[in-house]
Z-matrix of the N, CA and C atoms (Angstrom, degrees):
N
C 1 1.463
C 2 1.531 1 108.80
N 3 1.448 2 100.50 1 139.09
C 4 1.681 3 96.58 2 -172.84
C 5 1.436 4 111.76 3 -98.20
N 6 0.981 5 123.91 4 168.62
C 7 1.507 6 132.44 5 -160.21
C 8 1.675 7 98.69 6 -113.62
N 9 1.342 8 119.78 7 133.31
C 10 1.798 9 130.18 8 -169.05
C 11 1.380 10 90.87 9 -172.65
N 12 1.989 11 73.23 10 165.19
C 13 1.927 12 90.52 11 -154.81
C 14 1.294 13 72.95 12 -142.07
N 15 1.601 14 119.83 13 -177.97
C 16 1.754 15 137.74 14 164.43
C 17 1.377 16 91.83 15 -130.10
N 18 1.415 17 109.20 16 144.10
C 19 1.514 18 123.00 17 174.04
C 20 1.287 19 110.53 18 -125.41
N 21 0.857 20 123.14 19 108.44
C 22 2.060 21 135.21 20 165.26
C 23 1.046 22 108.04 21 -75.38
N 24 1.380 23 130.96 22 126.04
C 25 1.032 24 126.99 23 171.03
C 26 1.569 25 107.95 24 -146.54
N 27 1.846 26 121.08 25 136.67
C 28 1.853 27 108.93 26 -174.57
C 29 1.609 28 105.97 27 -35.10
N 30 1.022 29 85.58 28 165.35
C 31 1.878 30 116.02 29 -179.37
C 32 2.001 31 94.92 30 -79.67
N 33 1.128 32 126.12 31 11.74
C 34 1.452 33 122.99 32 177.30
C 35 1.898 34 94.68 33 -111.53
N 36 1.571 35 127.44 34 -25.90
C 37 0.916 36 113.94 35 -149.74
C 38 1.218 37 72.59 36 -115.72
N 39 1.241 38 162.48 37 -36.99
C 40 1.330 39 153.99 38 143.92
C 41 1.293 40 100.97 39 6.53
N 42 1.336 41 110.92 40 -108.63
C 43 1.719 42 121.86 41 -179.60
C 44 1.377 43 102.27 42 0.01
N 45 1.286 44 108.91 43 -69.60
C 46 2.261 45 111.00 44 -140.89
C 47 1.853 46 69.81 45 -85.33
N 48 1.109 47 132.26 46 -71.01
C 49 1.753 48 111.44 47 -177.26
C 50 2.075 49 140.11 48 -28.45
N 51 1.728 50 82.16 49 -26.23
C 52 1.378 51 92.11 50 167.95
C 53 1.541 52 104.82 51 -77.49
N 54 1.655 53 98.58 52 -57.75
C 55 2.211 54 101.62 53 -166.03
C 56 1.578 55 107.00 54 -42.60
N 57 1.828 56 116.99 55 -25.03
C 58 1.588 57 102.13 56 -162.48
C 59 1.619 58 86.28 57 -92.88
N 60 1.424 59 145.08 58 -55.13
C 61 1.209 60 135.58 59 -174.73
C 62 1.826 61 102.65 60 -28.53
N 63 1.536 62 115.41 61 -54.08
C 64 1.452 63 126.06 62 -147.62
C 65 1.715 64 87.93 63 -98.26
N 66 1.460 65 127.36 64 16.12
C 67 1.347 66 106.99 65 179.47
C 68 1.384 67 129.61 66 48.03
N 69 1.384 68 124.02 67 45.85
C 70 0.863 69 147.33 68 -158.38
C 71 1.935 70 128.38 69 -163.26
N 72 1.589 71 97.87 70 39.89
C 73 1.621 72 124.24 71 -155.54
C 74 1.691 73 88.88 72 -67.05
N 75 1.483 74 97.37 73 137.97
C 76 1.613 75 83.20 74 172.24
C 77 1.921 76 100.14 75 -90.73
N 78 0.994 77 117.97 76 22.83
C 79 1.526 78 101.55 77 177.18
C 80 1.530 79 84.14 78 -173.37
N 81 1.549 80 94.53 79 165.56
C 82 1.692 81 102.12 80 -158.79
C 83 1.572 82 90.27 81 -88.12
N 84 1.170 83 141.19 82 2.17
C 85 1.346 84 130.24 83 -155.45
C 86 1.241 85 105.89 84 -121.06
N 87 1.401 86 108.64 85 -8.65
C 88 1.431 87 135.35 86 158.55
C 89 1.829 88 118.32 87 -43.05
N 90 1.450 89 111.69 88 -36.50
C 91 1.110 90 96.88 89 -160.92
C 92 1.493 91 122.17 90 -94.01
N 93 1.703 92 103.57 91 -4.43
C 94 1.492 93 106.42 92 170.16
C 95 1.072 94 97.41 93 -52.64
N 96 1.642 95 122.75 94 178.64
C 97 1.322 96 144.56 95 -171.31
C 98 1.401 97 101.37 96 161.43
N 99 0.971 98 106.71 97 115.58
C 100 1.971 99 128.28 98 175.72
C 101 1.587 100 109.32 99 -154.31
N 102 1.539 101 94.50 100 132.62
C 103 1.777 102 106.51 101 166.83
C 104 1.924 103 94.82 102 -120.85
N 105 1.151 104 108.68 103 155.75
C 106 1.587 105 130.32 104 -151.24
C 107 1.415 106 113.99 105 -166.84
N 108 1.161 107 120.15 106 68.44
C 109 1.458 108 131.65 107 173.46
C 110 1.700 109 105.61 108 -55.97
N 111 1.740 110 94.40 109 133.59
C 112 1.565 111 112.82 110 148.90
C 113 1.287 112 111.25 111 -50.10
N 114 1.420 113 90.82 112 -83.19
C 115 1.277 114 90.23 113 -167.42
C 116 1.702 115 95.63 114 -136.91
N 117 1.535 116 121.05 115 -148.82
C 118 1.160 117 106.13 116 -154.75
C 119 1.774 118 137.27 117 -103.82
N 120 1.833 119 81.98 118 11.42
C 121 1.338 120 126.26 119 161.88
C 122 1.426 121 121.15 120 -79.83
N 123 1.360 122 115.19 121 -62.36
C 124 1.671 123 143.39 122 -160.69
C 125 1.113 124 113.97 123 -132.27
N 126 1.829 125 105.46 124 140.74
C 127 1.570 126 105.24 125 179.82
C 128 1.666 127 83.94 126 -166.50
N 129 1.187 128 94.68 127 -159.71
C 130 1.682 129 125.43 128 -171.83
C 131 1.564 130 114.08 129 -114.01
N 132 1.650 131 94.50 130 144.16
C 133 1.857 132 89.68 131 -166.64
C 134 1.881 133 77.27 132 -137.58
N 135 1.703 134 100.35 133 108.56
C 136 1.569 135 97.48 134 165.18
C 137 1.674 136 108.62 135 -105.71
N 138 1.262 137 99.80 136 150.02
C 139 1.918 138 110.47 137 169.66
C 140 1.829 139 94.99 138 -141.40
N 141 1.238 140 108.54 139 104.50
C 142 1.661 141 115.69 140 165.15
C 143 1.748 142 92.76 141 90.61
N 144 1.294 143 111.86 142 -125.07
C 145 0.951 144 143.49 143 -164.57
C 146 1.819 145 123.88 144 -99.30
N 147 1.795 146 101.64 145 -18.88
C 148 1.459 147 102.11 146 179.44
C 149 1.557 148 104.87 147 -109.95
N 150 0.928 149 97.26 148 -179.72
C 151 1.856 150 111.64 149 173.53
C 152 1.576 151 106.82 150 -151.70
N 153 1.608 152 96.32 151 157.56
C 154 1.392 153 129.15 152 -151.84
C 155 1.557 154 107.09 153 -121.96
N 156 1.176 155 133.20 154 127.06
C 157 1.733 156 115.20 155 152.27
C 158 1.177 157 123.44 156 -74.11
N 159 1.438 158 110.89 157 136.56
C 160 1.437 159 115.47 158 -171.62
C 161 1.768 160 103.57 159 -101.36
N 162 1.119 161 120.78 160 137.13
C 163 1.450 162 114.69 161 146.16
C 164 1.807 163 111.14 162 -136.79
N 165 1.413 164 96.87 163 141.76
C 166 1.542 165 128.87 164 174.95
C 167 1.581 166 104.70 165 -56.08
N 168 1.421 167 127.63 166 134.38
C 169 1.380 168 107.37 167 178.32
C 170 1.576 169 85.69 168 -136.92
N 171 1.648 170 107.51 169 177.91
C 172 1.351 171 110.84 170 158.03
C 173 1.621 172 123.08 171 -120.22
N 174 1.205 173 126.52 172 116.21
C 175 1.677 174 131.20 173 -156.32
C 176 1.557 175 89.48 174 -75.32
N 177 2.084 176 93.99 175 137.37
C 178 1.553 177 85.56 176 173.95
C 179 2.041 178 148.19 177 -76.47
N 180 1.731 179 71.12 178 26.83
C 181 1.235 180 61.78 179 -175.72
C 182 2.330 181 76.07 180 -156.33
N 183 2.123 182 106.64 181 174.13
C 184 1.094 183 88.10 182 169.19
C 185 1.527 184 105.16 183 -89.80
N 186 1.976 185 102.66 184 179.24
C 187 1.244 186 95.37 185 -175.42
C 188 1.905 187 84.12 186 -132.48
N 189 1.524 188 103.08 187 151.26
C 190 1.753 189 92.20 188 179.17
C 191 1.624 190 76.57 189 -117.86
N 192 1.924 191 78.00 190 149.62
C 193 1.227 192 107.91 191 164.66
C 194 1.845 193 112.06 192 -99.09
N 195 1.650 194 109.44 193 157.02
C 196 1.470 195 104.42 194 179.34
C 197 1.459 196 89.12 195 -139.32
N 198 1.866 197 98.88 196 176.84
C 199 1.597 198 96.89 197 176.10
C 200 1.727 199 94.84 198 -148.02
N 201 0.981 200 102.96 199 -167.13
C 202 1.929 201 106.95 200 -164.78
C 203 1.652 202 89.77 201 -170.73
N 204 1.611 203 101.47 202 156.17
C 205 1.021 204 123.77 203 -175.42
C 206 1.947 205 110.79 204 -126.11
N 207 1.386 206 108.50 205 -25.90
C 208 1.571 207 133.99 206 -179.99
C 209 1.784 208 111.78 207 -127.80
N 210 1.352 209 116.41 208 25.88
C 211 1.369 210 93.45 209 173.61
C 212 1.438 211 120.61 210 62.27
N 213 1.334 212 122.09 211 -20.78
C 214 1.209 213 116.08 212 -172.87
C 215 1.432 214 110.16 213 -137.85
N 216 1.176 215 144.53 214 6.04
C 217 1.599 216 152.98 215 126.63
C 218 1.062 217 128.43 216 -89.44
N 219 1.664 218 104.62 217 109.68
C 220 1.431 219 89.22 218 175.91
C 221 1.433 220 118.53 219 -106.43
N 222 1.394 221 123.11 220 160.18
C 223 1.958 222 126.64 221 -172.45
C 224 1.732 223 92.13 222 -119.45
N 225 1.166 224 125.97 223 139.50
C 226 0.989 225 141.32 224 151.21
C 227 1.418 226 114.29 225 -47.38
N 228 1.087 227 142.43 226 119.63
C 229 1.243 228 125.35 227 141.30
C 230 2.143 229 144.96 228 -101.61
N 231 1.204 230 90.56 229 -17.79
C 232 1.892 231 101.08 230 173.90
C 233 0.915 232 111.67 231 -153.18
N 234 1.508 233 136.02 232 -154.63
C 235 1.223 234 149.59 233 -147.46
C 236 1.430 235 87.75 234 -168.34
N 237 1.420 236 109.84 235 119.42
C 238 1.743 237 97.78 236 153.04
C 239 1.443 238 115.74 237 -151.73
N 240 1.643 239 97.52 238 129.98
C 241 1.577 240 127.91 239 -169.19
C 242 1.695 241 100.97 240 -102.55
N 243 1.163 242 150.36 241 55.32
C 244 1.190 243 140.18 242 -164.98
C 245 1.921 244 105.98 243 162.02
N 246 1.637 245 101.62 244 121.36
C 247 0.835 246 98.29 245 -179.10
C 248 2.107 247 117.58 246 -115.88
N 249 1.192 248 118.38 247 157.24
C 250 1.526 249 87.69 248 177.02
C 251 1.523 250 93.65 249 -106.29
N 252 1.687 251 138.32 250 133.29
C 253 0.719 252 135.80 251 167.25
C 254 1.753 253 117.52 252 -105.76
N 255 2.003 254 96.08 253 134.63
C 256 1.822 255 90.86 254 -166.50
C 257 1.326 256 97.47 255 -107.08
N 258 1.247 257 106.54 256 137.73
C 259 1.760 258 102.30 257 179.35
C 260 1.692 259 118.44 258 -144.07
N 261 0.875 260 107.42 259 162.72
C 262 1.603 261 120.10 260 -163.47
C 263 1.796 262 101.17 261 -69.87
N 264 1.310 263 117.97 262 132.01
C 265 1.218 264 132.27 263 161.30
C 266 1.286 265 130.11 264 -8.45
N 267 1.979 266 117.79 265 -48.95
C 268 0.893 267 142.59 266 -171.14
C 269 1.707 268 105.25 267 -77.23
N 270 1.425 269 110.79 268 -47.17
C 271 1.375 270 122.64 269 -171.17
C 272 1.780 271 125.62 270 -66.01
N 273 1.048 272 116.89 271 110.08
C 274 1.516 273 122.62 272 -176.19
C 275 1.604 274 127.91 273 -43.03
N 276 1.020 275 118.64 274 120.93
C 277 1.989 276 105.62 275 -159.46
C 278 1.892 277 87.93 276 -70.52
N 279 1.361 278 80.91 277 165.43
C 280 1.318 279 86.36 278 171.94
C 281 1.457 280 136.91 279 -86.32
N 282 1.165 281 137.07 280 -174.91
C 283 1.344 282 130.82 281 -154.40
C 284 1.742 283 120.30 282 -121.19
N 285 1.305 284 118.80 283 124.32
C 286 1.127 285 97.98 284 -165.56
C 287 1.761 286 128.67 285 92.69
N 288 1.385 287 121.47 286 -32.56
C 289 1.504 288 138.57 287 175.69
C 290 1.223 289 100.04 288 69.36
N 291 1.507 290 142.47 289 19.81
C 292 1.473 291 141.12 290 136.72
C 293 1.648 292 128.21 291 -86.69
N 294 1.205 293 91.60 292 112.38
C 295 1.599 294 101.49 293 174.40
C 296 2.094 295 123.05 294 -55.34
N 297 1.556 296 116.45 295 117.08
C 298 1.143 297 79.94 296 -179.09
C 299 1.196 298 122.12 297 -103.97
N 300 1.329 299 118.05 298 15.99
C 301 1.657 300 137.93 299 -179.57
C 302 1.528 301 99.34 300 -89.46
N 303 1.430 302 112.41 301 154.36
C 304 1.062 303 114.75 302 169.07
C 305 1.760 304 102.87 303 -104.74
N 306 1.780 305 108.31 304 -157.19
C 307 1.519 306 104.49 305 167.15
C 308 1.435 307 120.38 306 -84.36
N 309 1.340 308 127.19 307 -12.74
C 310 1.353 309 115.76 308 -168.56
C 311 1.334 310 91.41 309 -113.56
N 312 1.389 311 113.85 310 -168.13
C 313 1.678 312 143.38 311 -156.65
C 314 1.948 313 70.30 312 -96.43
N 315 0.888 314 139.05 313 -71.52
C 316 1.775 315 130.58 314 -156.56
C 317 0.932 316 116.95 315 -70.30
N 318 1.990 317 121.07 316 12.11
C 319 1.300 318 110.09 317 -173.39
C 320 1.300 319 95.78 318 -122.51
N 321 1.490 320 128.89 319 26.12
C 322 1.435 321 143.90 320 -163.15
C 323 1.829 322 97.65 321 -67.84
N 324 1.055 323 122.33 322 125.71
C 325 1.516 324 128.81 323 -173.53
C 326 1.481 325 107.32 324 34.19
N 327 1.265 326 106.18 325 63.52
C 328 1.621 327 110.21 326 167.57
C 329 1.239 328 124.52 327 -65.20
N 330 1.505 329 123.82 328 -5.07
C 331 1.426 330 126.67 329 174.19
C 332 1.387 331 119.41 330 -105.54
N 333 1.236 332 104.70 331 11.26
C 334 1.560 333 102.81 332 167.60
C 335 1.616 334 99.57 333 -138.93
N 336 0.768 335 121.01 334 3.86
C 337 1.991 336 111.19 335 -171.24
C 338 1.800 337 99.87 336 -106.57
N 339 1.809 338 100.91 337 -28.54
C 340 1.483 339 101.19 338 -153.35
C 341 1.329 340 120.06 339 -135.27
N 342 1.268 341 124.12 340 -3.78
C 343 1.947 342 149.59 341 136.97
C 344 1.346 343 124.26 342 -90.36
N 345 1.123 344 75.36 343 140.94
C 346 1.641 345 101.76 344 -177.11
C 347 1.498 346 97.47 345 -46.92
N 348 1.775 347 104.20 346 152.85
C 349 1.497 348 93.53 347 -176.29
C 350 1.755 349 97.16 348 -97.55
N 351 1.764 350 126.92 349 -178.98
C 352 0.963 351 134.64 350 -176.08
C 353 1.566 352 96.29 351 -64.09
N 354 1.589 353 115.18 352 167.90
C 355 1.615 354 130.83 353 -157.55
C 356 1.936 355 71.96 354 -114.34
N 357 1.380 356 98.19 355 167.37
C 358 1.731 357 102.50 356 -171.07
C 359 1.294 358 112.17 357 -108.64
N 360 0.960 359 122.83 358 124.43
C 361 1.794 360 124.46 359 -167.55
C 362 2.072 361 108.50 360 -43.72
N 363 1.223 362 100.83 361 118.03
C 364 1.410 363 114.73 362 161.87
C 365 1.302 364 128.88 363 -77.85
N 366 1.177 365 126.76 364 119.15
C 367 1.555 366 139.73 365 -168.38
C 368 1.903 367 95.38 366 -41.15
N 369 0.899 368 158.70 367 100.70
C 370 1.336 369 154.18 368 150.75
C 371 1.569 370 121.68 369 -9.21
N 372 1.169 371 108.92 370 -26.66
C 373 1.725 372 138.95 371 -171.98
C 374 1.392 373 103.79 372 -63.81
N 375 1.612 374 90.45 373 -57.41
C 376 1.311 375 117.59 374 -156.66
C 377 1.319 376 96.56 375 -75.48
N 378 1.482 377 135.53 376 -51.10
C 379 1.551 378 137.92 377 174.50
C 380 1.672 379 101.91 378 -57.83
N 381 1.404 380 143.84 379 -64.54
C 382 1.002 381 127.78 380 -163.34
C 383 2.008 382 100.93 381 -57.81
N 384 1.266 383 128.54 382 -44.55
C 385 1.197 384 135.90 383 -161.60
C 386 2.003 385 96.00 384 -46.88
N 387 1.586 386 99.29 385 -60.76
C 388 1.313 387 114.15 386 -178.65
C 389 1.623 388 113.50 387 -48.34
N 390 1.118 389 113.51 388 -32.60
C 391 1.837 390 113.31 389 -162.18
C 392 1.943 391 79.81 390 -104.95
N 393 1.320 392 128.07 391 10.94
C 394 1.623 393 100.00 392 160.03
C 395 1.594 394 110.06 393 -99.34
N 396 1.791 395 101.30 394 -18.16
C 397 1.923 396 114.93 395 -177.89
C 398 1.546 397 93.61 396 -67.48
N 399 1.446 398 121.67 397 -31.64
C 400 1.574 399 90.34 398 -167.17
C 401 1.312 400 104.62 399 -83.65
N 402 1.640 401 109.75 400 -33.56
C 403 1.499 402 110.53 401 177.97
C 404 1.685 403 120.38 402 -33.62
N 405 1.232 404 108.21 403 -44.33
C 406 1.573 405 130.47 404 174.93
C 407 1.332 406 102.40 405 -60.88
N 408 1.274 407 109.40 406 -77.55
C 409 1.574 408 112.41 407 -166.82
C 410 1.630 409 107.12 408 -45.77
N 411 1.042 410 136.86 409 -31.11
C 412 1.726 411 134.11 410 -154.10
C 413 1.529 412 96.46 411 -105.55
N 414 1.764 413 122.22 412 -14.14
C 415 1.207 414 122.02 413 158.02
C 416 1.320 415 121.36 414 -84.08
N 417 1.267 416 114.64 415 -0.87
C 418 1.541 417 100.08 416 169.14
C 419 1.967 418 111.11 417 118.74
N 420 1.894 419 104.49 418 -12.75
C 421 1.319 420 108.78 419 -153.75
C 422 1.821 421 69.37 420 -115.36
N 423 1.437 422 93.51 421 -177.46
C 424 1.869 423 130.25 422 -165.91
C 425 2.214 424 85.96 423 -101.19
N 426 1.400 425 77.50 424 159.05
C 427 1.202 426 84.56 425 165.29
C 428 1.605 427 118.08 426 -111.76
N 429 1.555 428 118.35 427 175.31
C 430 1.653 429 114.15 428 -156.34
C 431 1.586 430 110.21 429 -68.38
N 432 1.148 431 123.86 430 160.89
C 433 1.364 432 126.72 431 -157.84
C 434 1.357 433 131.66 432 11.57
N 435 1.538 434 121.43 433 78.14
C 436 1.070 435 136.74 434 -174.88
C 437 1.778 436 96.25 435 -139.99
N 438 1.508 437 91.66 436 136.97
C 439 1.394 438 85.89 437 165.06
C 440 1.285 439 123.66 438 -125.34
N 441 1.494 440 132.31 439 148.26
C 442 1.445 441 129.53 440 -140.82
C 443 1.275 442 83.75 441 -126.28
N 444 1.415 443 124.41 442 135.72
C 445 1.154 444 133.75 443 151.75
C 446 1.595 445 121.24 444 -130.54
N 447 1.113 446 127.17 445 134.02
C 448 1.634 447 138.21 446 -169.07
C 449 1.480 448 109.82 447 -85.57
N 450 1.173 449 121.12 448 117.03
C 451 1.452 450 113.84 449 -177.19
C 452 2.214 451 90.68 450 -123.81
N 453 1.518 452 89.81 451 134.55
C 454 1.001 453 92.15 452 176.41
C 455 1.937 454 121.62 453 -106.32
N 456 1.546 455 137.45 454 123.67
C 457 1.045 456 133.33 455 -143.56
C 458 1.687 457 105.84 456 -101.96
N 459 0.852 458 109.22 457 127.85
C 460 1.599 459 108.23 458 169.30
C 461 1.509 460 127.32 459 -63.45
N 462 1.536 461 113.15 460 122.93
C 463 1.492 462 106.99 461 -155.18
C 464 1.869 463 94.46 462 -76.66
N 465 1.313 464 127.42 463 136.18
C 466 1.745 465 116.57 464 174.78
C 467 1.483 466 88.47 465 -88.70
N 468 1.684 467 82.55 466 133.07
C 469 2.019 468 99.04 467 170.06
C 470 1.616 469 74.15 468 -88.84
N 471 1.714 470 81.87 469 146.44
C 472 1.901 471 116.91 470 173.85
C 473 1.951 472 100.65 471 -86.40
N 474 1.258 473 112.52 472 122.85
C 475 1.286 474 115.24 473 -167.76
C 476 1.733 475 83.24 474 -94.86
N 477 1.704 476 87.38 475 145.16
C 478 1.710 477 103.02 476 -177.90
C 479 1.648 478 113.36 477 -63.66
N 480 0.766 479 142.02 478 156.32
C 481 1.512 480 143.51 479 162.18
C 482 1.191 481 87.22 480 -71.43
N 483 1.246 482 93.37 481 144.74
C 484 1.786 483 104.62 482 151.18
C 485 1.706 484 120.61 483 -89.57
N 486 1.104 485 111.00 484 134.92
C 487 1.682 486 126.54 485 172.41
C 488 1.691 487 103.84 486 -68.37
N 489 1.256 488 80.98 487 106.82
C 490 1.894 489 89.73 488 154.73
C 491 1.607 490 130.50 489 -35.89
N 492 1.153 491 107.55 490 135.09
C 493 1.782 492 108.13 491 164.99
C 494 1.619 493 122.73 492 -70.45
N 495 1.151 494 90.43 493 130.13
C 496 1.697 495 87.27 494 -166.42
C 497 1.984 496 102.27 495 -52.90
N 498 1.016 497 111.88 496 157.68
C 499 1.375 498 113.84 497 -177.87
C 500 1.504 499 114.51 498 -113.62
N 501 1.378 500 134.09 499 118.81
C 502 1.692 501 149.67 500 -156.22
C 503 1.846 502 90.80 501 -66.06
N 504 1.428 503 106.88 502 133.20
C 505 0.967 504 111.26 503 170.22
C 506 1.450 505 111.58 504 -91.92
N 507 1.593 506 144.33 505 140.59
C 508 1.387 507 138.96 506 -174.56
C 509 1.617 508 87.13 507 -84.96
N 510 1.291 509 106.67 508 132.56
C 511 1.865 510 119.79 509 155.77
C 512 1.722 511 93.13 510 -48.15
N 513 1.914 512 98.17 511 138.41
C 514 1.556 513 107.63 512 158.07
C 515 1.477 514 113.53 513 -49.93
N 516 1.292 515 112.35 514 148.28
C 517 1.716 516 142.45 515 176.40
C 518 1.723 517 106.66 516 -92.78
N 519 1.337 518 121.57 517 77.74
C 520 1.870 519 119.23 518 172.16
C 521 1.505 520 103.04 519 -40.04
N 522 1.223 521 106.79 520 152.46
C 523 1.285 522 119.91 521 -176.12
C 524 1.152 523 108.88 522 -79.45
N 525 1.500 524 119.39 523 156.08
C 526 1.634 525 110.26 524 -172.39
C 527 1.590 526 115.34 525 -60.91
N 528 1.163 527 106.30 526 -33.80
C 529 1.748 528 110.93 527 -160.01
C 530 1.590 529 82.24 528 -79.50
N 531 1.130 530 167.94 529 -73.40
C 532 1.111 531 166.16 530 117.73
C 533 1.821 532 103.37 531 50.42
N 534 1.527 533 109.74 532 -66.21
C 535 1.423 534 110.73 533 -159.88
C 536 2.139 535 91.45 534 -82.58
N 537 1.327 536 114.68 535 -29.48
C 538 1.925 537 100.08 536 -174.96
C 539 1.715 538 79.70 537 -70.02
N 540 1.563 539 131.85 538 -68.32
C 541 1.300 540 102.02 539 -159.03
C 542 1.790 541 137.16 540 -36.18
N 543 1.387 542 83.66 541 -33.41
C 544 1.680 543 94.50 542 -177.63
C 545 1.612 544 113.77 543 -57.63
N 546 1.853 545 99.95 544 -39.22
C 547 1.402 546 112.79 545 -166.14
C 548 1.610 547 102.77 546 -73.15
N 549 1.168 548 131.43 547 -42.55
C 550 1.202 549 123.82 548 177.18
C 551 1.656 550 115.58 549 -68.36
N 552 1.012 551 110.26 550 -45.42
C 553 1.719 552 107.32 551 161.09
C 554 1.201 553 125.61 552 -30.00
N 555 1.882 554 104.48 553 -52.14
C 556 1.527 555 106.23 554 165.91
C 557 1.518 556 118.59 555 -71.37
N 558 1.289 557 119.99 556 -14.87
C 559 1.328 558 114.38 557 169.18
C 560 1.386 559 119.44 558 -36.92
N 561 1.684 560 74.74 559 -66.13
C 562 1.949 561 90.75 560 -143.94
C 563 1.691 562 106.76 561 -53.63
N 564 1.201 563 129.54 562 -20.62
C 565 1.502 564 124.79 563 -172.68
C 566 1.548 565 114.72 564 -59.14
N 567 1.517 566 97.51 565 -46.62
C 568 1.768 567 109.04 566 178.72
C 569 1.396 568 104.22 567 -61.87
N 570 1.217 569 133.86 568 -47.43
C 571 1.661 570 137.45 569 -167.03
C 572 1.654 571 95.77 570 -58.66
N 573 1.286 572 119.56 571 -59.38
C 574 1.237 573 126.47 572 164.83
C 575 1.468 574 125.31 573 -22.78
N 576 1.427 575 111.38 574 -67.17
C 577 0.941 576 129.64 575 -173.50
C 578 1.802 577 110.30 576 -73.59
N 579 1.016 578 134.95 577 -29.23
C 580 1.843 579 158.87 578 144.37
C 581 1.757 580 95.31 579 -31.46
N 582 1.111 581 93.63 580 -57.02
C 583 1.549 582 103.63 581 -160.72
C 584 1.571 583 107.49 582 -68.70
N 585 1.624 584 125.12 583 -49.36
C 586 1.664 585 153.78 584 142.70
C 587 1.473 586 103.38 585 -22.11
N 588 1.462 587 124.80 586 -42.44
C 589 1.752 588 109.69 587 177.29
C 590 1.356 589 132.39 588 -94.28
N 591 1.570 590 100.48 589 24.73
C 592 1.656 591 93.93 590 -170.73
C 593 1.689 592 75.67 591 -122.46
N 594 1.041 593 151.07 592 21.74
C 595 1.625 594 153.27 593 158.70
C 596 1.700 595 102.08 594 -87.35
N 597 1.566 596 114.45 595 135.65
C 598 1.444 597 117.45 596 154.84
C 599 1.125 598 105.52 597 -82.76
N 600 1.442 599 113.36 598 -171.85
C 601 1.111 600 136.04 599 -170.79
C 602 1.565 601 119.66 600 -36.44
N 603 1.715 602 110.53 601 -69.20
C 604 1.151 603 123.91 602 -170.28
C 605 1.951 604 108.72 603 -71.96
N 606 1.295 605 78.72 604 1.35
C 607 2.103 606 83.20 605 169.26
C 608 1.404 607 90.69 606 77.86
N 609 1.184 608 125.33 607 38.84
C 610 1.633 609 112.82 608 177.17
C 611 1.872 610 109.77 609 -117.87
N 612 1.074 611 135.53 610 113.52
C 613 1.639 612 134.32 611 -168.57
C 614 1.467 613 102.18 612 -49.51
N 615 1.375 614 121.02 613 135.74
C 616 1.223 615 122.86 614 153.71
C 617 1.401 616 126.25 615 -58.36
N 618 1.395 617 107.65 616 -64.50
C 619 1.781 618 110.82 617 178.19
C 620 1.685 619 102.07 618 -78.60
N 621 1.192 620 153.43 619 46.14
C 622 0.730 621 165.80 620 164.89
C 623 1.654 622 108.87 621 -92.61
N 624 1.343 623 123.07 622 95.60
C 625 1.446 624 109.78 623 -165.71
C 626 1.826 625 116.23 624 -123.95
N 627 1.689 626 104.76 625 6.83
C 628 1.897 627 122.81 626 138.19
C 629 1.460 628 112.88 627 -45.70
N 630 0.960 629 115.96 628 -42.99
C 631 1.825 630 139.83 629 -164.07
C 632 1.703 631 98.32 630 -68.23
């Protein structure tokens, strides 16, 4: 993994910083270039003949760097959390050694528009007090000023349903044409039999006078 930094530097030191990258110094005195930390905040940023204050910052967020060989693959190469910022004489270093800008136009006060803000300091008292209640509680005891009271619940007996009465089934209803057939069935035996008493004995008709 390769090791990279970002350098800011005014839009005046830009220019003569591009001509020496591009070989193209507008003055021969142009081409020194040295940064030289105090210490591990602040230092010195020379190009030619002037100097710059430097301060070390930390970007809020990381940024990876990549590289390409065709425009059209790119390889990762670092991680970078740290910026060196070069600034004009006049301009106030910053505060704290956290940057709150990011690199683009959308990362404009990224530490207040777009992180979480800090959690609020807890009395210490108050945290040790808490980690002796659980100590208690996971032994078996209450924790401090609580008051416990036992309430005892009444179990509800489940009342039985009651079982239904069996319900009378009505005997099937024959269909009408069903009940005249039957009735004429019973007819015909008696007509028969009507017909059977006007014969004597030998089954021969009396008023019968073909015979």
């Amino acid at each position: 993994m390769e090791e990279h930094f970002i350098l800011r530097v005014p839009p005046s030191v830009a220019e003569r910083l591009n001509g020496v990258l591009s070989e193209r110094a507008q003055a021969p005195e142009d081409e020194g270039i040295d940064i030289c930390f105090r210490d591990a905040r602040t230092g010195m940023f020379t190009i030619g003949k002037d100097q710059f204050e430097v301060s070390l910052v930390d970007l809020p967020c990381v940024v990876e760097s990549y590289k390409t060989y065709d425009d059209t693959v790119l390889i990762k190469a670092a991680d970078i959390g740290q910026m060196i910022l070069v600034r004009d004489n006049k301009e106030p270093a910053p505060e704290g050694g956290e940057h709150k800008d990011g690199l683009t136009p959308a990362m404009r006060d990224a530490r207040k528009r777009r992180f979480r803000r800090d959690a609020e300091i807890i009395n210490p008292d108050f945290v040790h007090n808490v980690e002796n209640d659980l100590v208690n509680i996971l032994a078996g005891g209450t924790a401090r000023d609580v008051d416990v009271e036992v309430v005892e619940q009444e179990e509800d007996v489940e009342e039985a349903e009651p079982v239904p009465a069996p319900v009378a089934v009505p005997p099937p209803v024959q269909p009408a044409a069903a009940v005249v057939a039957s009735d004429k069935i019973a007819a015909a035996p008696k007509a028969i039999d009507e017909y059977d008493d006007s014969s004597d004995e030998n089954g021969y008709y009396e008023d019968s006078d073909d015979y």
